[in-house]
PQR file of N, CA, C, O and H, with PARSE charges and radii, in Angstrom:
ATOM      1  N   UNK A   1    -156.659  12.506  11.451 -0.4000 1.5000
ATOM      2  CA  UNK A   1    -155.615  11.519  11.553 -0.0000 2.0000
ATOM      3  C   UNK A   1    -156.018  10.512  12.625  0.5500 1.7000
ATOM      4  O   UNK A   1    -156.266  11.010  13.722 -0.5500 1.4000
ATOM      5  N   UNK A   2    -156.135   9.130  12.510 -0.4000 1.5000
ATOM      6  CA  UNK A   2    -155.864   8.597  13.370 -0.0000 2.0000
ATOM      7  C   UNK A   2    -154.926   8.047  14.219  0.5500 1.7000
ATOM      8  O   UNK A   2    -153.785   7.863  13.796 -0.5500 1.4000
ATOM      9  H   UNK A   2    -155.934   8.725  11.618  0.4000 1.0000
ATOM     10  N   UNK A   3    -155.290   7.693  15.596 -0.4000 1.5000
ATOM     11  CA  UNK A   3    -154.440   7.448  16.466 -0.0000 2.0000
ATOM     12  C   UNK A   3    -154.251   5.619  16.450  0.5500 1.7000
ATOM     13  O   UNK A   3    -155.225   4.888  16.632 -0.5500 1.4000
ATOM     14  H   UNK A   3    -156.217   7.843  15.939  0.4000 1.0000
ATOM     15  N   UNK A   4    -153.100   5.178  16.248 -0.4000 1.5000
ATOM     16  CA  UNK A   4    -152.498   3.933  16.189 -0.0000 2.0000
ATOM     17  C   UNK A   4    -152.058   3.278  17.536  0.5500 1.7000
ATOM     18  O   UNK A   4    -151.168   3.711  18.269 -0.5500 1.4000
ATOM     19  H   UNK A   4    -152.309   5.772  16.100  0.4000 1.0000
ATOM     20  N   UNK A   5    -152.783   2.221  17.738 -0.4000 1.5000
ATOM     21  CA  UNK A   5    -152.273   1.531  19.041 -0.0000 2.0000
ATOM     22  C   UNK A   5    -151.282  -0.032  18.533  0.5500 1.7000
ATOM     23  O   UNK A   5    -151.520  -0.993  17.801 -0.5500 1.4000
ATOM     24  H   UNK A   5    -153.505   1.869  17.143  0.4000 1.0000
ATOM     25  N   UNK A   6    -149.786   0.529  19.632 -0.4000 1.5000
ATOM     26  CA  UNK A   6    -149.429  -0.494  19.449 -0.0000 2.0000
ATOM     27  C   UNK A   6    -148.825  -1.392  20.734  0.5500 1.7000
ATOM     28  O   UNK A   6    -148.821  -0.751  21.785 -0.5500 1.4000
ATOM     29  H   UNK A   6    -149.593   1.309  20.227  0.4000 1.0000
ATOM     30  N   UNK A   7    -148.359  -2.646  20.823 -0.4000 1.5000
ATOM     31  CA  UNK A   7    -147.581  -3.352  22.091 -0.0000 2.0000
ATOM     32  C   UNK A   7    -146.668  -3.880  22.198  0.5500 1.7000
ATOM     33  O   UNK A   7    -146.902  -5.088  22.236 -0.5500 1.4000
ATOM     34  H   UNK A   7    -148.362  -3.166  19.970  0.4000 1.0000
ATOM     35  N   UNK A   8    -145.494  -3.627  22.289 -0.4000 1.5000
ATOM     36  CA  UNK A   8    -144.045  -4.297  22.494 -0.0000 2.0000
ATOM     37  C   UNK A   8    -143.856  -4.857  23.281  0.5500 1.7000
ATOM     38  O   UNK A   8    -143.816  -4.547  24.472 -0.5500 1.4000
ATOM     39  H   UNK A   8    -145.304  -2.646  22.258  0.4000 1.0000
ATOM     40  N   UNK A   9    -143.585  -6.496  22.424 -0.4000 1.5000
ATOM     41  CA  UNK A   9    -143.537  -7.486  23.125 -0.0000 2.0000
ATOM     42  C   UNK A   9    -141.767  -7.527  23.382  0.5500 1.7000
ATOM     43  O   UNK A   9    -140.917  -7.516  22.491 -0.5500 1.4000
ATOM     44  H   UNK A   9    -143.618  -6.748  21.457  0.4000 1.0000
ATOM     45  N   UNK A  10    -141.475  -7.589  25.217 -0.4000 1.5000
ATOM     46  CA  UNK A  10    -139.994  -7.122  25.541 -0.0000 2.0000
ATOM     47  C   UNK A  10    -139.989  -7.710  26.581  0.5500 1.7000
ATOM     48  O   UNK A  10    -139.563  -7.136  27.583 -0.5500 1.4000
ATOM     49  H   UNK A  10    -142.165  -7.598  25.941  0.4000 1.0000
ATOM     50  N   UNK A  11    -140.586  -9.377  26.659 -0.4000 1.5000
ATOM     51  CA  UNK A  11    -140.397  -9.927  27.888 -0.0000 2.0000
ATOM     52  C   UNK A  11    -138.959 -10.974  27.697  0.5500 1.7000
ATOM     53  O   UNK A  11    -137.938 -10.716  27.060 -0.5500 1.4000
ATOM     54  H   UNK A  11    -140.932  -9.843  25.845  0.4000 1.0000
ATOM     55  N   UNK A  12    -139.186 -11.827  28.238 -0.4000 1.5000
ATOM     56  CA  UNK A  12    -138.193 -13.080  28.342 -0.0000 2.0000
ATOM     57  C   UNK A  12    -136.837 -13.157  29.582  0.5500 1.7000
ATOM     58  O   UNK A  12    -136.938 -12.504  30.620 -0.5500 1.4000
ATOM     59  H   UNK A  12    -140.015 -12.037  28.756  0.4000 1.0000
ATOM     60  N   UNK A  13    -135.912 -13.814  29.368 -0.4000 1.5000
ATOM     61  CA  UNK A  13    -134.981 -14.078  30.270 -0.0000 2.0000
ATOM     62  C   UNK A  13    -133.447 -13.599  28.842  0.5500 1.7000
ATOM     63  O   UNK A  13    -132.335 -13.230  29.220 -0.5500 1.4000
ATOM     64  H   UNK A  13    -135.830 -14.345  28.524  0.4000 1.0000
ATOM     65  N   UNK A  14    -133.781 -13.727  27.506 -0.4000 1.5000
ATOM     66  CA  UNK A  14    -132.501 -13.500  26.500 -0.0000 2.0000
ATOM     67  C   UNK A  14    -131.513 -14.429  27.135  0.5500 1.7000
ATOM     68  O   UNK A  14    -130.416 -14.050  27.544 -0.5500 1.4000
ATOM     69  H   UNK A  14    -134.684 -14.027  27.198  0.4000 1.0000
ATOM     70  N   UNK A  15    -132.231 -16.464  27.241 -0.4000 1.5000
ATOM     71  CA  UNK A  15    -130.677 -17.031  27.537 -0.0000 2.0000
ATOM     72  C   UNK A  15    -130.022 -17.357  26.464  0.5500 1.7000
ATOM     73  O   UNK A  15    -128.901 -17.863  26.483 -0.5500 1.4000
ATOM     74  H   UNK A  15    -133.122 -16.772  26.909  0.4000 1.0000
ATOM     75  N   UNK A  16    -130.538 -17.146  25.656 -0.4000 1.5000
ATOM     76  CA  UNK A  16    -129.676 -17.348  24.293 -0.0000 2.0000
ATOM     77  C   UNK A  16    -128.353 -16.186  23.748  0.5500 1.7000
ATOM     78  O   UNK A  16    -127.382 -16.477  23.050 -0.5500 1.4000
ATOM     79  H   UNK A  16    -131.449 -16.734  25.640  0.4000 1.0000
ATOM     80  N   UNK A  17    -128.617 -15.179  24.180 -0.4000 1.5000
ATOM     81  CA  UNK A  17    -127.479 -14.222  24.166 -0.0000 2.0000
ATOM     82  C   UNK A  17    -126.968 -13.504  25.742  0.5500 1.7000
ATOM     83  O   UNK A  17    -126.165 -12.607  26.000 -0.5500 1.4000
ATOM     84  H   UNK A  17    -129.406 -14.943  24.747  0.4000 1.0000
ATOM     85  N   UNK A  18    -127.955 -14.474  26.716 -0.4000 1.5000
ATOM     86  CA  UNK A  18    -126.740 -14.111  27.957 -0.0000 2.0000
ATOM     87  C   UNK A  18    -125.412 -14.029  28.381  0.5500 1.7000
ATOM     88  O   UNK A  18    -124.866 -13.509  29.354 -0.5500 1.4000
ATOM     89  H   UNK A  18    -128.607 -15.203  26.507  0.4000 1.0000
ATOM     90  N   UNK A  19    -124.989 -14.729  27.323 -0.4000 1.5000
ATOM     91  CA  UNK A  19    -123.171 -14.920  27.609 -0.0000 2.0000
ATOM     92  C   UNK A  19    -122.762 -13.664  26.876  0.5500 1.7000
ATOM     93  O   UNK A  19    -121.595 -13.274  26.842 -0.5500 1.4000
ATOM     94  H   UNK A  19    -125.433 -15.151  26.532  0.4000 1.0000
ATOM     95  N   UNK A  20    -124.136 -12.828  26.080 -0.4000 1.5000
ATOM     96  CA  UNK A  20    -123.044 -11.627  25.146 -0.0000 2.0000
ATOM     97  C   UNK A  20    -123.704 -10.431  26.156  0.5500 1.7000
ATOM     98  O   UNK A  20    -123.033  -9.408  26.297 -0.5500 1.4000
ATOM     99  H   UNK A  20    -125.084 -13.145  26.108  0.4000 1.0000
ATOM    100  N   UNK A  21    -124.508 -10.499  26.593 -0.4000 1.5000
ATOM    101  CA  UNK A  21    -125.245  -9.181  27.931 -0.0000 2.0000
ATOM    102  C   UNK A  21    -125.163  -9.667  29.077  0.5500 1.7000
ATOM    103  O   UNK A  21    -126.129 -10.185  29.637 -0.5500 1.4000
ATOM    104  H   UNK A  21    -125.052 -11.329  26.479  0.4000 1.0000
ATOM    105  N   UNK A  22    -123.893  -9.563  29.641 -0.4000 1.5000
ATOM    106  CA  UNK A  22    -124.512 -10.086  31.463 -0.0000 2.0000
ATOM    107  C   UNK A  22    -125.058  -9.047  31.794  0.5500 1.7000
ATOM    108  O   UNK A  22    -124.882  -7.859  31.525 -0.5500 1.4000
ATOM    109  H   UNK A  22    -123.108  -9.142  29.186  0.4000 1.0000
ATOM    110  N   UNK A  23    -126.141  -9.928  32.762 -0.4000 1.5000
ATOM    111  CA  UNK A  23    -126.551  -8.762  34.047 -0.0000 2.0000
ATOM    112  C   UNK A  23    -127.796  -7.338  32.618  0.5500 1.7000
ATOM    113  O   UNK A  23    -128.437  -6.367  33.021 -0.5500 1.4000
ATOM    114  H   UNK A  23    -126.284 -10.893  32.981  0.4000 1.0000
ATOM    115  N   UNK A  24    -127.738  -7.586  31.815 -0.4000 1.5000
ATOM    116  CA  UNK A  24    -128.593  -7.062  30.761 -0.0000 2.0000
ATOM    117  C   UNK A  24    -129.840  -7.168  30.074  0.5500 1.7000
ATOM    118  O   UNK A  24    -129.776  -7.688  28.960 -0.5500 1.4000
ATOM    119  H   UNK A  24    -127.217  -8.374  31.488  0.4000 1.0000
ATOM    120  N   UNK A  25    -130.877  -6.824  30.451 -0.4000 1.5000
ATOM    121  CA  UNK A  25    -131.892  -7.412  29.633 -0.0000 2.0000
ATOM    122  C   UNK A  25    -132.097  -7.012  28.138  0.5500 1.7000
ATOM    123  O   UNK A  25    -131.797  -5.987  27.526 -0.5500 1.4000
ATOM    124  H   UNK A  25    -130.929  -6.403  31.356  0.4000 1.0000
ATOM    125  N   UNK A  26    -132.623  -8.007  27.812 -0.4000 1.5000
ATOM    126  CA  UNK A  26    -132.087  -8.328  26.289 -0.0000 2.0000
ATOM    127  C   UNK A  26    -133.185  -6.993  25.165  0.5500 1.7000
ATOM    128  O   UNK A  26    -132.984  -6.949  23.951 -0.5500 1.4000
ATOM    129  H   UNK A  26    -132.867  -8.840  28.310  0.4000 1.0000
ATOM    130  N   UNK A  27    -133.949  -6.323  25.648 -0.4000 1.5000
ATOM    131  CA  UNK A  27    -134.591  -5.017  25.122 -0.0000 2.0000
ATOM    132  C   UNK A  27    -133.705  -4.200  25.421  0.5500 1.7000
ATOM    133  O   UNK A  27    -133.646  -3.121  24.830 -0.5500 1.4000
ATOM    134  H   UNK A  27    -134.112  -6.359  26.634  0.4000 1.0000
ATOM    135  N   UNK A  28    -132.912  -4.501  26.306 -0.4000 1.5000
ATOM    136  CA  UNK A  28    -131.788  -2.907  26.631 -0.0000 2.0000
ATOM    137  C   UNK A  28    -130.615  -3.296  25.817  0.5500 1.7000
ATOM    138  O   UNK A  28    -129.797  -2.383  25.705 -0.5500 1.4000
ATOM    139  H   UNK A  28    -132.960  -5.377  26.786  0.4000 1.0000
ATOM    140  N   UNK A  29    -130.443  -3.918  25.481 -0.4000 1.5000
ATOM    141  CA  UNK A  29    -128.756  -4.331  24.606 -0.0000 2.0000
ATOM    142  C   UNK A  29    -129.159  -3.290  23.630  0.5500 1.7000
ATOM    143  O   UNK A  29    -130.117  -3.037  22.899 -0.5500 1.4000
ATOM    144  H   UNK A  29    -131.108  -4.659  25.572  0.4000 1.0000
ATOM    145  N   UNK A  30    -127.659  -2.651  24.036 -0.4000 1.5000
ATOM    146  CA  UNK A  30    -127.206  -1.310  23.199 -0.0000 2.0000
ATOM    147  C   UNK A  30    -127.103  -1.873  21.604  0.5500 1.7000
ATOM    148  O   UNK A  30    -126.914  -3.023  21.208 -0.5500 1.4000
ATOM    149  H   UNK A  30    -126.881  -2.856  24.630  0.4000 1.0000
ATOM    150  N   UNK A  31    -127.335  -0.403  20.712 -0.4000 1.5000
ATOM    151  CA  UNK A  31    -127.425  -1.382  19.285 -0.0000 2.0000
ATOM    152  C   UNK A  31    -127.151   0.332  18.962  0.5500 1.7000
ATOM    153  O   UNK A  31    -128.077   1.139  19.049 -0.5500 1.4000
ATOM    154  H   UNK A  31    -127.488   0.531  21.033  0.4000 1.0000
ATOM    155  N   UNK A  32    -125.955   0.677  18.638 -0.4000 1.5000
ATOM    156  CA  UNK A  32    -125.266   1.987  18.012 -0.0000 2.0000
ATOM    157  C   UNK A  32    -125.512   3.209  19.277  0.5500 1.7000
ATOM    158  O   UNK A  32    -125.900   4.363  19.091 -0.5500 1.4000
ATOM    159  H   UNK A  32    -125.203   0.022  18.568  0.4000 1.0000
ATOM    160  N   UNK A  33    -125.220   2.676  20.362 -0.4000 1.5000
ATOM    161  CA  UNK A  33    -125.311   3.555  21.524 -0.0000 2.0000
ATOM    162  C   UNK A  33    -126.455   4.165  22.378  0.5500 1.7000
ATOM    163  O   UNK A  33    -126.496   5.191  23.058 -0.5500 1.4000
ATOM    164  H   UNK A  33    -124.905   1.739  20.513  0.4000 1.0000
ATOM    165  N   UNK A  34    -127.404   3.163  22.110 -0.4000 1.5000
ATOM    166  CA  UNK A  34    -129.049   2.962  22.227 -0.0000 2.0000
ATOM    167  C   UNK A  34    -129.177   1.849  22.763  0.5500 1.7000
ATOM    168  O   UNK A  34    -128.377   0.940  22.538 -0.5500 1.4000
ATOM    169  H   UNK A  34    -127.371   2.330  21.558  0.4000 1.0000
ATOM    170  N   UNK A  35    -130.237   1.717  23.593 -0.4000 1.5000
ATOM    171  CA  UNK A  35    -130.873   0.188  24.118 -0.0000 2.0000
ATOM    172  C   UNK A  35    -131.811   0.178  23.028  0.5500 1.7000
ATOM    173  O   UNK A  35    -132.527   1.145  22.768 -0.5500 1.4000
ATOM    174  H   UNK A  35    -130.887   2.454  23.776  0.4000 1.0000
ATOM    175  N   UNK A  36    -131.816  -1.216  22.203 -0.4000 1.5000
ATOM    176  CA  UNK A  36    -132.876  -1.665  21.389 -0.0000 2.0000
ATOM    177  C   UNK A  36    -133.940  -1.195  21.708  0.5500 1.7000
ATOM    178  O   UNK A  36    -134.227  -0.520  20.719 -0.5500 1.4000
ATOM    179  H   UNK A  36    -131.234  -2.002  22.415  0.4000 1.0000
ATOM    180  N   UNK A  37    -134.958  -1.051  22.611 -0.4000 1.5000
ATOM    181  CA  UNK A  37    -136.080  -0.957  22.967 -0.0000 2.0000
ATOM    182  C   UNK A  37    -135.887   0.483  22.428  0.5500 1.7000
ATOM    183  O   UNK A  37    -136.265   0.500  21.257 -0.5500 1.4000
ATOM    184  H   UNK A  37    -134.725  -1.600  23.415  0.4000 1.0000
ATOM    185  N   UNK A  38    -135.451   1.680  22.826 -0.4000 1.5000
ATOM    186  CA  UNK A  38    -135.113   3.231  22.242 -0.0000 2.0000
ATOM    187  C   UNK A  38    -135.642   3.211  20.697  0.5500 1.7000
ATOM    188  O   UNK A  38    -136.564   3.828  20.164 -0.5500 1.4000
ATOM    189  H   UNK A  38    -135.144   1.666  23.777  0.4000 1.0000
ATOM    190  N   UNK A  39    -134.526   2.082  20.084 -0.4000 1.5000
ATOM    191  CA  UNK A  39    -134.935   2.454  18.312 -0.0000 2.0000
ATOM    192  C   UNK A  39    -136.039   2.062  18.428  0.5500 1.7000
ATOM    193  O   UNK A  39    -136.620   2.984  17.857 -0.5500 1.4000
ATOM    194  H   UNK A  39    -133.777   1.581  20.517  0.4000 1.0000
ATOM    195  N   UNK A  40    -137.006   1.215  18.811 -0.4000 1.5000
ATOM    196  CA  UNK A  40    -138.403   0.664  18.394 -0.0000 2.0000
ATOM    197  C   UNK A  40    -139.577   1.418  18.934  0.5500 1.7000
ATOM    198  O   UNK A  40    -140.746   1.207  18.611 -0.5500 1.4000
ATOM    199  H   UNK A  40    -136.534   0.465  19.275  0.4000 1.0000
ATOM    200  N   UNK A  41    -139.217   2.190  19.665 -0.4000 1.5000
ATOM    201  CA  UNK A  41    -140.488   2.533  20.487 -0.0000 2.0000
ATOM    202  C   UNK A  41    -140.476   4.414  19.750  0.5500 1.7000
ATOM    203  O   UNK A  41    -141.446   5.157  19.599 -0.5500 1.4000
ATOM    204  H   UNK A  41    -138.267   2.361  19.927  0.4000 1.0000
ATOM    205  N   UNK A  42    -138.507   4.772  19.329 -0.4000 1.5000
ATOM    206  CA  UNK A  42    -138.920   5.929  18.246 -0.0000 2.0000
ATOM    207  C   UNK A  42    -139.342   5.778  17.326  0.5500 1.7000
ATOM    208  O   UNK A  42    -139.952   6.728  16.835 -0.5500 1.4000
ATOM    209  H   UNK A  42    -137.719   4.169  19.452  0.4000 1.0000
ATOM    210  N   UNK A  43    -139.244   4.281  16.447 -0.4000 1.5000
ATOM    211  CA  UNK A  43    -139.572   4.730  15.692 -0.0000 2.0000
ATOM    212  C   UNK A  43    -141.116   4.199  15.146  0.5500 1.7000
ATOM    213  O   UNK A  43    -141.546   4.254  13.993 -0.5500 1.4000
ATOM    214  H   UNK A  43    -138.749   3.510  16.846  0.4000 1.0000
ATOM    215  N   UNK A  44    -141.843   3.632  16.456 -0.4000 1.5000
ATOM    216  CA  UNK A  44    -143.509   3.647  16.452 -0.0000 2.0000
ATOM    217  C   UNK A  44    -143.758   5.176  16.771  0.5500 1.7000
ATOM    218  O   UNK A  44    -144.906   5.615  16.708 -0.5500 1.4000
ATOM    219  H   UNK A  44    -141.493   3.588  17.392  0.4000 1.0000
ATOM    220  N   UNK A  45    -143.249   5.567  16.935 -0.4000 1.5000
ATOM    221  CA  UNK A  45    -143.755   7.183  17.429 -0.0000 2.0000
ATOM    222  C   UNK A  45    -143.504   8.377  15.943  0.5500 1.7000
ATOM    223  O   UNK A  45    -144.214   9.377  15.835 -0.5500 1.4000
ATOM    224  H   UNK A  45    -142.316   5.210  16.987  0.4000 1.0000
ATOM    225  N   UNK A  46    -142.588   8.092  15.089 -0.4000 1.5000
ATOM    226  CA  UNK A  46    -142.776   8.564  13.849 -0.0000 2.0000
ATOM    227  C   UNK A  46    -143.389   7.622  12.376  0.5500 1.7000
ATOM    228  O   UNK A  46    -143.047   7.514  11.198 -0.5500 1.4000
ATOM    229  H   UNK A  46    -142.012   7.280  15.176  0.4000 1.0000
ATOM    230  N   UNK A  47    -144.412   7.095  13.213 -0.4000 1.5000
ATOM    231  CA  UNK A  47    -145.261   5.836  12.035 -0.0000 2.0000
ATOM    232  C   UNK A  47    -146.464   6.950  11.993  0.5500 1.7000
ATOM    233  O   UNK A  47    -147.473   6.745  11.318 -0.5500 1.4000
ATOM    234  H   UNK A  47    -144.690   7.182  14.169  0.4000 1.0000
TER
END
């Protein structure tokens, strides 16, 4: 099996949805009781 390399791109400032996350960075905005970044990084890990 090979091993898969990947890189999540999770930079920025999110001023476009700052008024809906204060004080939040925009990879952590909860999305069904999860920070976004959670679903993406499980589910590179069951690819």
């Amino acid at each position: 099996m090979s091993q898969t390399v990947a890189v999540v791109l999770a930079g920025g400032l999110g001023t476009r949805v700052a008024h809906l996350l204060p004080g939040v960075p925009k990879p952590m905005a909860p999305v069904s009781g999860k920070p976004f970044l959670e679903w993406v990084v499980r589910w590179l890990a069951q690819q």
